[in-house]
C-alpha positions as CSV (number, residue, x, y, z in Angstrom):
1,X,111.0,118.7,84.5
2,X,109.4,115.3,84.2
3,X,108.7,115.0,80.7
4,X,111.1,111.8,80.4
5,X,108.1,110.0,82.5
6,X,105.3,111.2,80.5
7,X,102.4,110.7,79.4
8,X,101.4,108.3,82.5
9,X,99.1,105.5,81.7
10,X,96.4,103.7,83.9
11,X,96.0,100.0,83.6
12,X,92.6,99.8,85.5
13,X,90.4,102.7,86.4
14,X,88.7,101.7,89.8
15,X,87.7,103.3,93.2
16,X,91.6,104.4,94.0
17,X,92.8,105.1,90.6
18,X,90.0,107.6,89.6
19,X,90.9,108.9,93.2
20,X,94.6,110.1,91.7
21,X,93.4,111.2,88.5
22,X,91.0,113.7,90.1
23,X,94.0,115.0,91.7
24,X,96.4,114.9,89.0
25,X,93.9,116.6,87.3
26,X,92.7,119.3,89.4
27,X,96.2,120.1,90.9
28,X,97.6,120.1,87.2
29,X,100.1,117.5,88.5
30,X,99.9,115.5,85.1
31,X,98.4,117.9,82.1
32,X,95.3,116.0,81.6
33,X,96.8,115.1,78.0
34,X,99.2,113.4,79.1
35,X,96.9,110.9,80.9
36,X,95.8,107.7,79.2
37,X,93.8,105.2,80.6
38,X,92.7,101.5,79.8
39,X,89.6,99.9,81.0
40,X,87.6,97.2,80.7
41,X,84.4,98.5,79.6
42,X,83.4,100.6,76.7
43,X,81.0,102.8,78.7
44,X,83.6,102.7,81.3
45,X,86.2,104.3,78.9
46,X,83.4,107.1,77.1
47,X,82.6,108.2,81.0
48,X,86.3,108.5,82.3
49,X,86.8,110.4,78.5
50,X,84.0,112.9,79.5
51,X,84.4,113.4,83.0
52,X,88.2,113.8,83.4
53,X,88.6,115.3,79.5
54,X,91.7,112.6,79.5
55,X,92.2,109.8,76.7
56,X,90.6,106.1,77.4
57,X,90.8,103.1,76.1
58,X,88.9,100.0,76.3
59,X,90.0,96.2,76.1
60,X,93.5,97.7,75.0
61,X,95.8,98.1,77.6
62,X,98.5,97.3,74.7
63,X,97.7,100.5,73.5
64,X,98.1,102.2,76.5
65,X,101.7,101.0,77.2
66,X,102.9,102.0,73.5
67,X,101.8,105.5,74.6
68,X,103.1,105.8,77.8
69,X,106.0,106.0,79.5
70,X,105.1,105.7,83.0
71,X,103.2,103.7,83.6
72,X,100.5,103.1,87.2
73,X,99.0,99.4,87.6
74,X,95.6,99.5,89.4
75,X,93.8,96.4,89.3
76,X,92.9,94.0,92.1
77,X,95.2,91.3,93.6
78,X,93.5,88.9,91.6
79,X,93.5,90.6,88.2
80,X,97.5,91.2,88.3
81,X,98.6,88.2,86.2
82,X,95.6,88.5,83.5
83,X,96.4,92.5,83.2
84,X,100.3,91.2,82.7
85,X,99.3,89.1,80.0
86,X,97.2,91.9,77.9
87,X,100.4,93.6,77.7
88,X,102.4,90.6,76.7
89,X,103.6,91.7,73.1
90,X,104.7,95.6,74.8
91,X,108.4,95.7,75.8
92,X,107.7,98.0,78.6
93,X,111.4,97.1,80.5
94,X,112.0,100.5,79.4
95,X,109.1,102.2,81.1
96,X,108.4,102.9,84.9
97,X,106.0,100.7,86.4
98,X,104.0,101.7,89.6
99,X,102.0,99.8,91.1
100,X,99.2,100.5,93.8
101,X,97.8,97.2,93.9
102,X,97.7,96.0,97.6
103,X,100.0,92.9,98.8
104,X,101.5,92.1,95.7
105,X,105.2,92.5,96.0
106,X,108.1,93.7,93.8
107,X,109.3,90.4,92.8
108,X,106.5,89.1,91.9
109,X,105.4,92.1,89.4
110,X,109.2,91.7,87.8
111,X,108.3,87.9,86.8
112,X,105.3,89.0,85.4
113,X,105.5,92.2,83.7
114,X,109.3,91.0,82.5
115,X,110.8,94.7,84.2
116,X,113.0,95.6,86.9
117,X,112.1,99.2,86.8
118,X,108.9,98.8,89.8
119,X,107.7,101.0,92.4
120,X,105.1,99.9,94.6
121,X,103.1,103.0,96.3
122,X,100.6,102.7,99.0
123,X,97.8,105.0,98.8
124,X,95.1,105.1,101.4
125,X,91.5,106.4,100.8
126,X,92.3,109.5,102.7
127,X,93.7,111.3,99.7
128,X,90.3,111.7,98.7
129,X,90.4,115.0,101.3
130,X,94.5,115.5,101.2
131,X,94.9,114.1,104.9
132,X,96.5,110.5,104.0
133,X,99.6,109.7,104.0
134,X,101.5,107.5,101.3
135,X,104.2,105.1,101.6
136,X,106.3,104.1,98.2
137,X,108.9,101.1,98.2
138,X,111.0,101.1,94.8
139,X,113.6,98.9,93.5
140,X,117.2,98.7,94.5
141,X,118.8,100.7,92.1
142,X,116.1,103.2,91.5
143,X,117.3,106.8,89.7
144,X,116.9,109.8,91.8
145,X,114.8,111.2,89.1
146,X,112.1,108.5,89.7
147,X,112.1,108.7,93.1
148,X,111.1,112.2,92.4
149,X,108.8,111.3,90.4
150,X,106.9,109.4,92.3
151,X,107.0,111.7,94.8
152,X,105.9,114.2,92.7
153,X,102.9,112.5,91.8
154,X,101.4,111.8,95.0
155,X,102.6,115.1,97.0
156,X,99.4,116.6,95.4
157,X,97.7,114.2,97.1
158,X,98.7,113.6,100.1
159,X,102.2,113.0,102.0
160,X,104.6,111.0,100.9
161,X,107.5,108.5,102.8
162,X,109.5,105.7,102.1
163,X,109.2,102.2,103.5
164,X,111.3,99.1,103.1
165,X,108.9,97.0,100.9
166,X,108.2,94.6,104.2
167,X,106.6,97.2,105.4
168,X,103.9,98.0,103.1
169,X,101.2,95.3,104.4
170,X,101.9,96.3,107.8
171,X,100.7,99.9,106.7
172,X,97.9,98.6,104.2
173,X,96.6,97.0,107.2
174,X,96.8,100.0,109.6
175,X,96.1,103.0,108.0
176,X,92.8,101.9,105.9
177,X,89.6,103.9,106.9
178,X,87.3,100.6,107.6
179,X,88.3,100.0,110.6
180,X,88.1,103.7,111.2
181,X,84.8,104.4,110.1
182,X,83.3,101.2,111.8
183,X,84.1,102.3,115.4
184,X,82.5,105.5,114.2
185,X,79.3,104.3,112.9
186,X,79.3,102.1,116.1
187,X,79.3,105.1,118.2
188,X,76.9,106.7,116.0
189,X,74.4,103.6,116.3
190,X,75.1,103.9,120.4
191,X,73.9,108.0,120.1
192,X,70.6,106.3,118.3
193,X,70.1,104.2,120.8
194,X,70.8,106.2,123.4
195,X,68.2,109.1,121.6
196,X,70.6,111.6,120.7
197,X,69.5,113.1,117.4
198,X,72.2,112.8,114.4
199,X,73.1,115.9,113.6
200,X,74.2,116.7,117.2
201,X,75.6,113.1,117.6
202,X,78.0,113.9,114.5
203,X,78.9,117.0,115.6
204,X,80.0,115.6,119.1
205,X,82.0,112.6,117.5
206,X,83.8,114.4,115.1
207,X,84.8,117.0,117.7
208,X,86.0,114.0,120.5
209,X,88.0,112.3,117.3
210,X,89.6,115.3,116.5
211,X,90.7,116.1,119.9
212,X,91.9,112.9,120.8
213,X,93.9,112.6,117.5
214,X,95.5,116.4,118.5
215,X,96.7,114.7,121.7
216,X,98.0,112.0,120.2
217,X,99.9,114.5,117.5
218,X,101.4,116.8,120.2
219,X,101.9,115.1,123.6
220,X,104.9,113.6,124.9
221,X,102.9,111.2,126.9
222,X,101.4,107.8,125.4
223,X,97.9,107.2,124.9
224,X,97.2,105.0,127.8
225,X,99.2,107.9,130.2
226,X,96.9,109.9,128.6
227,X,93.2,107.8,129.1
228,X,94.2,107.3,132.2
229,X,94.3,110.9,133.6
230,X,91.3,111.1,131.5
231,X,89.8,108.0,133.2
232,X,88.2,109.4,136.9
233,X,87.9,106.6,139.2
234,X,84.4,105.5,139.6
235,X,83.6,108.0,136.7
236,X,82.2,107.2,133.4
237,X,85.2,107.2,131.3
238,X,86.2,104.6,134.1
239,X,82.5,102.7,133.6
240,X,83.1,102.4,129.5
241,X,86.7,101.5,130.0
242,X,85.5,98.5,132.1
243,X,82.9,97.2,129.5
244,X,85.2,97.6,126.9
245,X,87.8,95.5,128.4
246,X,85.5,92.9,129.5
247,X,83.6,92.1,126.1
248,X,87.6,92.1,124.7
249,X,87.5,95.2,122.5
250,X,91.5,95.6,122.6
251,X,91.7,92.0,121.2
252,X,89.0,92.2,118.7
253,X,91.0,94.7,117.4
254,X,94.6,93.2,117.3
255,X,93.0,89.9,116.0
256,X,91.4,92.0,113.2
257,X,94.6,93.6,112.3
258,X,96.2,90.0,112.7
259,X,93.6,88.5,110.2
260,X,94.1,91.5,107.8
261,X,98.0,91.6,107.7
262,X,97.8,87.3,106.9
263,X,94.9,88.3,104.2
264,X,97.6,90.4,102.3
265,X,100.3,87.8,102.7
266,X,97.9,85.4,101.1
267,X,97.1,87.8,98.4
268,X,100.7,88.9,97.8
269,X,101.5,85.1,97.1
């Protein structure tokens, strides 16, 4: 069905884009033969070879655009225009570009990598256990048949939507796990402190997270209606509430998303 965009190559084979090969490969999105991937490294190439039975390359992403026809950039920000220039001598203006490198935007990657044909996909590290939830932006006159492509590629993954391509920072800066994680190893450092044991502590957590995320799936009501019939006057939920609010938790946290959002305007420059 999608053999017009295959084989799919990798330019860069980091933390997210070993992520979707694991999944391409164990969902048999992609036949594993029809995945090439360039890297920087020799070892780098021999251990993605051997672990994912897929064909690497090293310090010849050349090669790897001559072979493919899709084609997914993941590099850092700041490795964008150097991985644009090993490719220099490919015409790849027939050949779909997608790119899950944060911040940088549609435009930009069109100047560099001398194509229109550009999706930018934004995967979140929550694939890793099928519960994220990715956004694509593609260009203006996209086919239906890439849009489904696309699709198709990160469905075994994780959910797909589409945002207007303004969008996409706003979501890079929301729905990363950091932020996530950090509230939750700070409430797993207050159980220590307090002299709750770790295993119970974790088991505690994870149960309060996942009940306060089913609330905030399924009622009507918004989540401060919601903390505050949880809230009992003069009651503990009250008494952390309070604290909270006085050592400016609520704006540590808007400030933080603040800071992040200019951070990927900077790096989308």
């Amino acid at each position: 069905m999608f053999c017009q965009f295959t084989p799919l190559g990798f330019i860069g084979a980091g933390y997210f884009a070993e992520l979707i090969i694991t999944k391409l490969v164990q969902t048999n999105t992609v036949d594993r033969k029809d995945i090439i991937v360039g890297v920087r490294r020799k070892t780098r190439a021999e251990e993605i070879k051997a672990k994912y039975g897929v064909e690497a390359f090293w310090n010849d992403n050349t090669a790897v655009c001559n072979k493919c026809n899709s084609i997914i950039l993941a590099v850092r920000p700041n490795q964008v225009t150097a991985a644009s220039q090993t490719i220099r001598l490919v015409a790849i203006a027939d050949k779909l570009l997608i790119s899950i490198v944060g911040a940088v935007k549609i435009q930009s990657l069109k100047e560099l990598f001398r194509t229109h044909r550009i999706f930018r996909v934004n995967p979140n590290p929550q694939i890793q256990s099928g519960t994220g939830l990715t956004a694509y932006s593609n260009y203006p006159d996209a086919l239906e048949s890439e849009i489904q492509w696309v699709k198709h590629l990160f469905s075994c993954m994780s959910e797909t939507t589409h945002l207007d391509e303004d969008q996409l920072n706003y979501i890079s800066v929301l729905s990363g796990i950091t932020h996530t994680l950090y509230y939750i190893e700070c409430l797993m450092d207050a159980a220590h402190y307090l002299g709750l044991n770790e295993e119970t502590a974790k088991k505690f957590i994870i149960a309060s997270l996942e009940g306060s995320l089913e609330l905030f799936k399924t009622s009507p009501e918004k989540p401060g209606q919601l903390i505050r019939k949880a809230a009992t006057p003069g009651g503990i939920g009250a008494e952390k509430l309070y604290v909270l609010d006085k050592l400016g938790f609520k704006n540590s946290v808007i400030e933080s998303m603040k800071s992040a959002l200019e951070k990927a305007n900077q790096l989308g420059t």
